[in-house]
N, C-alpha and C positions, 0 to 999 in steps of 0.2 A: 480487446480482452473483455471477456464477461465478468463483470460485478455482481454477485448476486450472493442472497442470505438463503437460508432454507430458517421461514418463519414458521412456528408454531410456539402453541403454550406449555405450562409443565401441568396445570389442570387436564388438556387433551392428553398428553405423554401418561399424563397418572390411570386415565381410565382407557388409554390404550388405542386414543383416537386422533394420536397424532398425524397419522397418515389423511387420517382423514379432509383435516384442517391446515396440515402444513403443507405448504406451499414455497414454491423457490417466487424469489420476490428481486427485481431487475433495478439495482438501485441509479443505474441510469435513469431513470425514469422520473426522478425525487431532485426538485430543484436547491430544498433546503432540508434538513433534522426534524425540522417543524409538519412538513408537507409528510413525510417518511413515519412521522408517529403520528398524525393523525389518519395516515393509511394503517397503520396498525390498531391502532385502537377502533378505527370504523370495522376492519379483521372481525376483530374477539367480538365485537357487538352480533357482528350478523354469522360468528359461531355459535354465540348465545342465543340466537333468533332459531336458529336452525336446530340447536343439541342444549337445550338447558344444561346445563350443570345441576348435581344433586343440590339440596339444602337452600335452595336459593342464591348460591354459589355464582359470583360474575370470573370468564375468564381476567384475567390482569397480569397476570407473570410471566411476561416474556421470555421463549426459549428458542434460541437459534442452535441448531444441531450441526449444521455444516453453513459453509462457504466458499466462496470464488472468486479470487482476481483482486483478495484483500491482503494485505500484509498479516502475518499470523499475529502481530506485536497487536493489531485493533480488534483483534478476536474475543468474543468474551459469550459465554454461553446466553449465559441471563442478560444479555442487551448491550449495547456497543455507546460510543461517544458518535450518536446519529450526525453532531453540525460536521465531526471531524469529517467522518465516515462520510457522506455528502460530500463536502469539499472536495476531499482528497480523488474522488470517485470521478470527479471531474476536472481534475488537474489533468497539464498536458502529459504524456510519458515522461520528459526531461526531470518536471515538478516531482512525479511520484516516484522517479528511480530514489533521485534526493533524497524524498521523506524513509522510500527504503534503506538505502544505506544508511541516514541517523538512527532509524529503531533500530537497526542491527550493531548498530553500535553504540547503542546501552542509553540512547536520548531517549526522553520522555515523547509521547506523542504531540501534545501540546508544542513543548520545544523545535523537533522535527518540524511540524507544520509551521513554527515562527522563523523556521533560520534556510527552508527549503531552497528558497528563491537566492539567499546569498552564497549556496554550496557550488564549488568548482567540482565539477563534474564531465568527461569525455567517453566515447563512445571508445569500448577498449575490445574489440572481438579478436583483434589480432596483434602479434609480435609491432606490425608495420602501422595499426591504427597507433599506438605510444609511439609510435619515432615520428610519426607527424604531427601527434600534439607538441613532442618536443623540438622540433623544427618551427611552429608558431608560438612555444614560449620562450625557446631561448636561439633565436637567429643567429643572432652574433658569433654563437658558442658554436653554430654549424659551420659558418663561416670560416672561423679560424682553424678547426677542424679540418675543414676540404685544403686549406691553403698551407694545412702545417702538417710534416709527416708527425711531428712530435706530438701532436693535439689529440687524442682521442676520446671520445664518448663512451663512457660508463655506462649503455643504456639501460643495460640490467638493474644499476645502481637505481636508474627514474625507474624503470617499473615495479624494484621491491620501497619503495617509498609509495607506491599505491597500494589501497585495497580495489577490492572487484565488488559487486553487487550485479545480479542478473534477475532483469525484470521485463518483463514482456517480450519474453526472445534476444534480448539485445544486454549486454554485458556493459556495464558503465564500471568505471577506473574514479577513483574518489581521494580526495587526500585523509586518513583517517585522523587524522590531529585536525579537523577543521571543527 
């Protein structure tokens, strides 16, 4: 999946040269927050080399107009949380679906990225991928099941006890009370 920002400033946007300036910017490419604005700020310098601004004016106001392959909850026009953004940007799919489902579920991004890695999370595309997570969480219960006509699996029960979140093509099943 592509990560990327569409950079420009609100000084270029103002005098209409945004196209000019903005650029789709691959933040694979950015090992840390730090590496990420000081690519930005080298940007505006050699916008400023290229298109002075009136009055003496230095570009500085970071404006991102679109994005890709971010969660909308890190979106922010005037400038993003770059360490998050970073991070997250190189977390495995498993890592990012997690941090997906906590922002949609009303956690703070901060939060999400502290609690990603302890989130229970399963690949849920179909009716048959839940009946195998629930066959490796609850053995016994299938067990007794196959061996008792009186036993039966509520499976519907284990699948509305899940929420869903679907990120990079792939549907993950999440316990929403985690």
């Amino acid at each position: 999946m592509e990560m990327q920002i569409f950079l420009t400033d609100y000084a270029s946007y103002n005098e209409g040269t945004q196209m000019e300036f903005g650029h789709w910017v691959d933040l694979t490419a950015f090992s840390d927050g730090d590496e990420l604005r000081a690519y930005i700020d080298n940007h505006f310098k050699e916008c400023d080399r290229l298109r002075p601004l009136g009055y003496g004016n230095i570009r500085e106001e970071i404006m991102i107009t679109d994005y890709e392959g971010l969660p909308s909850e890190m979106y922010s026009e005037c400038g993003m949380d770059w360490d998050a953004v970073i991070e997250f940007v190189h977390l495995n799919n498993w890592e990012q679906a997690a941090v997906v489902a906590l922002l949609e579920n009303g956690h703070t991004l901060e939060d999400a990225m502290d609690r990603r890695e302890d989130m229970f999370l399963f690949e849920a595309n179909s009716r048959e991928d839940y009946w195998t997570e629930f066959e490796e969480l609850y053995p016994d219960a299938v067990k007794a099941s196959n061996e008792s006509y009186f036993i039966k699996i509520d499976i519907d029960a284990f699948i509305d006890a899940y929420n869903e979140v679907f990120w990079d093509g792939v549907t993950y099943a999440f316990d929403p009370n985690y």
